[in-house]
C-alpha positions as CSV (number, residue, x, y, z in Angstrom):
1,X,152.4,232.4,-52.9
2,X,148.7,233.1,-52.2
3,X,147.5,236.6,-51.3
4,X,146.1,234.6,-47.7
5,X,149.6,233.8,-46.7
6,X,151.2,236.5,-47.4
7,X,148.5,238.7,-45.4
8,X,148.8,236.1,-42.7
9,X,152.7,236.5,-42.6
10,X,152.2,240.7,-42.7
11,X,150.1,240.5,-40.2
12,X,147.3,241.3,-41.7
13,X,143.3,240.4,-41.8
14,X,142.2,238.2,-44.3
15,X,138.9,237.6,-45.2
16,X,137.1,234.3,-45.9
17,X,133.0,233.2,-47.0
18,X,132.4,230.0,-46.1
19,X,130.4,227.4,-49.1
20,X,128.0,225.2,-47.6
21,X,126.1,224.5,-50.8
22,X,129.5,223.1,-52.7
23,X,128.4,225.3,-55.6
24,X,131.0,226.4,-58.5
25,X,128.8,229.1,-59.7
26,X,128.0,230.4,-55.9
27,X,132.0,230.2,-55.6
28,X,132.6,231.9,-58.3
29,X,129.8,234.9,-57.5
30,X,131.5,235.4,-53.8
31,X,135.3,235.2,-55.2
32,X,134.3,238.2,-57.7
33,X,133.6,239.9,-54.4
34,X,136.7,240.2,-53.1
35,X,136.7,237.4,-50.4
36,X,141.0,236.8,-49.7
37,X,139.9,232.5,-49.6
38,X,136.6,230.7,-49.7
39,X,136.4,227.4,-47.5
40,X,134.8,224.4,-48.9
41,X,133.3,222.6,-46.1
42,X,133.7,218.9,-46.4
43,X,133.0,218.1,-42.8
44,X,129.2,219.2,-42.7
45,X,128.2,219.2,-46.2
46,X,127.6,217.0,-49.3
47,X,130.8,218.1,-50.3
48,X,132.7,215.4,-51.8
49,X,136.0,215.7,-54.1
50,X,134.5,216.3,-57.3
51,X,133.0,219.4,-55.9
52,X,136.3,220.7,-54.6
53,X,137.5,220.2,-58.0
54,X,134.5,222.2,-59.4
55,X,134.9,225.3,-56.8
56,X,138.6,224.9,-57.9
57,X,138.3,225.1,-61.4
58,X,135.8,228.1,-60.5
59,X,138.3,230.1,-58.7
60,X,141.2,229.5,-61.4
61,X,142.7,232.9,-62.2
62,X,140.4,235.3,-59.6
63,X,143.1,235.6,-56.8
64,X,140.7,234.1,-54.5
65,X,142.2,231.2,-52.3
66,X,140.9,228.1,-52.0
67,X,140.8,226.1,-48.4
68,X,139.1,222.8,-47.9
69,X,137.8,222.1,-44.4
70,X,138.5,218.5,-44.1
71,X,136.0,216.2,-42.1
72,X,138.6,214.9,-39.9
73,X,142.7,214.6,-39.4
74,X,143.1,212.5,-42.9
75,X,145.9,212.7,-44.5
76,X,144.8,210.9,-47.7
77,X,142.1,213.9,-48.1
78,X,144.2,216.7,-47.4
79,X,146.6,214.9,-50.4
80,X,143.2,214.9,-52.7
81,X,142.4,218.1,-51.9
82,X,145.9,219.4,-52.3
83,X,146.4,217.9,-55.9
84,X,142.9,219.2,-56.8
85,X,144.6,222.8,-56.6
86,X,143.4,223.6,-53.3
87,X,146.0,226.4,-51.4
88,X,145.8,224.5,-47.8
89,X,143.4,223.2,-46.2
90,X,141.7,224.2,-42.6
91,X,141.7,220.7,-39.9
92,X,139.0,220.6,-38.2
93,X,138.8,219.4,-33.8
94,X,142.4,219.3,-33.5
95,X,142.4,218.8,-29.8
96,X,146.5,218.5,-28.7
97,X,149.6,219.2,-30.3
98,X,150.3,215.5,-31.9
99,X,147.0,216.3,-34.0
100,X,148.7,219.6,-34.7
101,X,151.6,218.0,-35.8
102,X,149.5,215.3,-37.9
103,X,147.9,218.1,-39.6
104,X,151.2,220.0,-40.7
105,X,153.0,217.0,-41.9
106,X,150.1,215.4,-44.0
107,X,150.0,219.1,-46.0
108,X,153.8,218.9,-46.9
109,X,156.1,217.2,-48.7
110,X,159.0,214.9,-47.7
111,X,161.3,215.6,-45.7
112,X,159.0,218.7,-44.2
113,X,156.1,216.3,-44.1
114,X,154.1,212.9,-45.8
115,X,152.4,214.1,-48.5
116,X,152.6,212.2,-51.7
117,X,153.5,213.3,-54.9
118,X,152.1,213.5,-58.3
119,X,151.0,214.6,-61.6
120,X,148.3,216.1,-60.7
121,X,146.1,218.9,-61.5
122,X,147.7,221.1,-59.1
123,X,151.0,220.5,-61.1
124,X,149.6,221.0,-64.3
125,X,149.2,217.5,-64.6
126,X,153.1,217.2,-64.2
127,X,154.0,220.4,-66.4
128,X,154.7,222.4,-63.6
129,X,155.9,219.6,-61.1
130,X,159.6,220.7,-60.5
131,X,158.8,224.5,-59.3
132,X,155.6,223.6,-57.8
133,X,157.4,220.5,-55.4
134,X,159.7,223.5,-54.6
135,X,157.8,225.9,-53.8
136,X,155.0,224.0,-51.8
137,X,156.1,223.4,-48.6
138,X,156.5,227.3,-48.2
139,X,153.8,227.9,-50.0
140,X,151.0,225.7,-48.5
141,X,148.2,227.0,-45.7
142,X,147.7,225.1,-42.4
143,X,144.9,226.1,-40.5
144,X,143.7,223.7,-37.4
145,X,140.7,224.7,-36.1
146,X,140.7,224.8,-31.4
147,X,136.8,224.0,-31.0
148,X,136.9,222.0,-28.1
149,X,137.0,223.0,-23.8
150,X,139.9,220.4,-24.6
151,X,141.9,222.6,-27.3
152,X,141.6,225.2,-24.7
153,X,143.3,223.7,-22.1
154,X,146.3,222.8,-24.5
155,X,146.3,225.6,-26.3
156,X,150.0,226.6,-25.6
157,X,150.7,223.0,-26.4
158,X,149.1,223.3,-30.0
159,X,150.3,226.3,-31.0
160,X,153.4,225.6,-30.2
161,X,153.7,223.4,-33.2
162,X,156.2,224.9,-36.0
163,X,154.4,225.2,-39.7
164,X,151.0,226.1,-38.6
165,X,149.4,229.7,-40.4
166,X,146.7,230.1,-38.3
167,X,144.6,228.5,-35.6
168,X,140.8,228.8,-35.9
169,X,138.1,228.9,-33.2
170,X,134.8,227.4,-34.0
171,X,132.5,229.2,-31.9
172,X,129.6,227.1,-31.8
173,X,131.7,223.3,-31.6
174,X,133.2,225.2,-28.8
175,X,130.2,226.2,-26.8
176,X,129.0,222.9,-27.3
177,X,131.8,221.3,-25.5
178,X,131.4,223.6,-22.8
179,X,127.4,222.5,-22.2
180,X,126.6,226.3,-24.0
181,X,125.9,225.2,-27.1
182,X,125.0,228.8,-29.3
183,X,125.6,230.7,-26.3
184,X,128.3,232.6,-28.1
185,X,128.2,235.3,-26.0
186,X,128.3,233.6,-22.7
187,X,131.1,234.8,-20.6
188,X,132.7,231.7,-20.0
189,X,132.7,231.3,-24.0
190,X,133.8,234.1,-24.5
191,X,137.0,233.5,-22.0
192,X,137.7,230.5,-24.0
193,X,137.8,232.4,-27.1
194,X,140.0,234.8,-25.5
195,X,142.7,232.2,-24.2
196,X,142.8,230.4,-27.6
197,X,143.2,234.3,-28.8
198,X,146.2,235.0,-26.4
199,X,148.2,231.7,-26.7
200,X,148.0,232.6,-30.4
201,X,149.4,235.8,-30.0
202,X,152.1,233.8,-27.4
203,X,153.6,231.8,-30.2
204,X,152.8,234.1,-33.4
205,X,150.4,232.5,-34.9
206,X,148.0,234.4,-37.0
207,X,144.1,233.9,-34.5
208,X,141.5,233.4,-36.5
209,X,137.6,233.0,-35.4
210,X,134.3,232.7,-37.6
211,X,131.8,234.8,-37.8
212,X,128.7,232.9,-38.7
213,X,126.2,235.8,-39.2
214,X,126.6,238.4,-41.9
215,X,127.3,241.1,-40.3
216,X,130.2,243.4,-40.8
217,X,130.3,245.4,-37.2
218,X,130.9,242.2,-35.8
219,X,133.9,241.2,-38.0
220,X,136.1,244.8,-37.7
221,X,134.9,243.9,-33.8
222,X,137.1,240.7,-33.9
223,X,139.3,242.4,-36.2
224,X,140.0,245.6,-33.4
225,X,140.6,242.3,-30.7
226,X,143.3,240.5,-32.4
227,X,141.7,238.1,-34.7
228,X,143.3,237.8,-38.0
229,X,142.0,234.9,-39.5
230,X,138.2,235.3,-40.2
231,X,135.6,233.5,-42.0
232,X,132.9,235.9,-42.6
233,X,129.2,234.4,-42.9
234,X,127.7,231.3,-44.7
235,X,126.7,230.8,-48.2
236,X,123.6,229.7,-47.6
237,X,122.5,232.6,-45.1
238,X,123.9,235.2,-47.5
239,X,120.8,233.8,-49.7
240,X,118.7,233.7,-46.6
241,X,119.5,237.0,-45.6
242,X,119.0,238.3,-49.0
243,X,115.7,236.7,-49.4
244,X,114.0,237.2,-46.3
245,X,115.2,241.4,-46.7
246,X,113.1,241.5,-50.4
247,X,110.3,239.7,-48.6
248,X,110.3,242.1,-45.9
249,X,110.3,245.2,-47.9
250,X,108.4,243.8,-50.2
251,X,105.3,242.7,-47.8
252,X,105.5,246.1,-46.2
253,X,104.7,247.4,-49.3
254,X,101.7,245.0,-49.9
């Protein structure tokens, strides 16, 4: 079973980056730093399968989880993903509890679910088939992502579903919805966050919220607040970050 659900099911934090670029070697870098799962984002990025396969090759043997964020509810992606070696994926705008459902019974296996089965990478190309079948429907991560005033209002709803491992708020799809788009802060934002956070802790499952910038006061923040479930910065402004901190020091010095 993955280190991410078995924190999840303790209880515990996990801690996720967040790949933009679709780069195995920028995978690789952040898994040797001790990230619980890196999400591959498929939704707003170039992304495409042969990448995930990359990032999943990358990961192979560092205890660092894979999750692909799918573009949409799609159940013939999340199989893709899945036989690529991926340990769940995340759903992205899941907006009322048949979605919910949709998105727990495309990542499992019959009877639990509609996923397909095959020989495929994630089964040793059919070496491992009998104890991976098994063992997946247990095994597998579900994560559906409330980013929407709409998720909000049926949040109870959703998170009542059974199989789900956590539920993730994305801040700034969220604010959009709400006519503040990157007001994170705002307080009605903030409220929404906070009833996504509490119908969570209502039906057990794990909260989880990103936080975009890198910056770890804010993450033990969410941490001390409830949230579980956190993707911690962006690929891409890790570089960005790193970059514009040389400049800085280095034109001061100029």
């Amino acid at each position: 079973m993955s280190n991410t659900k078995i924190k999840l099911a303790a209880g515990r934090p996990v801690f996720g980056g967040w790949l933009m670029t679709g780069s195995a070697i920028v995978a690789e870098i952040m898994a040797g730093e001790g990230f619980d799962f890196l999400g591959a984002d498929m939704e707003h990025t170039a992304t495409q399968l042969d990448g995930v396969q990359q990032i999943a090759l990358a990961l192979k043997g560092t205890g660092c989880d894979l999750l692909a964020r799918l573009p949409s509810c799609d159940p013939v992606l999340a199989k893709q993903v899945l036989d690529l070696g991926a340990a769940g994926i995340i759903v992205p705008s899941v907006n009322t509890p048949a979605e919910a459902a949709q998105a727990v019974a495309m990542a499992k296996f019959p009877p639990a679910g509609i996923r397909g089965a095959s020989l495929c990478r994630a089964t040793g190309y059919g070496k491992h088939f009998p104890e991976y079948f098994a063992a997946h429907n247990r095994e597998v991560v579900v994560v559906v992502m409330l980013e929407h005033i709409k998720a909000v209002n049926q949040a109870d709803a959703i998170l009542a579903t059974p199989g789900l491992d956590a539920a993730l708020v994305g801040p700034y799809d969220l604010s959009a919805s709400m006519n503040l788009a990157g007001q994170l802060d705002h307080p009605e934002v903030r409220a929404a966050q906070r009833a996504i956070l509490e119908a969570c802790q209502r039906h057990k499952v794990p909260p989880g919220i990103h936080v975009v910038a890198p910056d770890p006061a804010e993450v033990w923040r969410r941490v001390e607040e409830g949230f579980r479930f956190i993707p911690c910065g962006i690929d891409t402004l890790f570089v960005r970050e790193g970059c514009r901190k040389m400049l800085e020091g280095t034109k001061a010095e100029a």
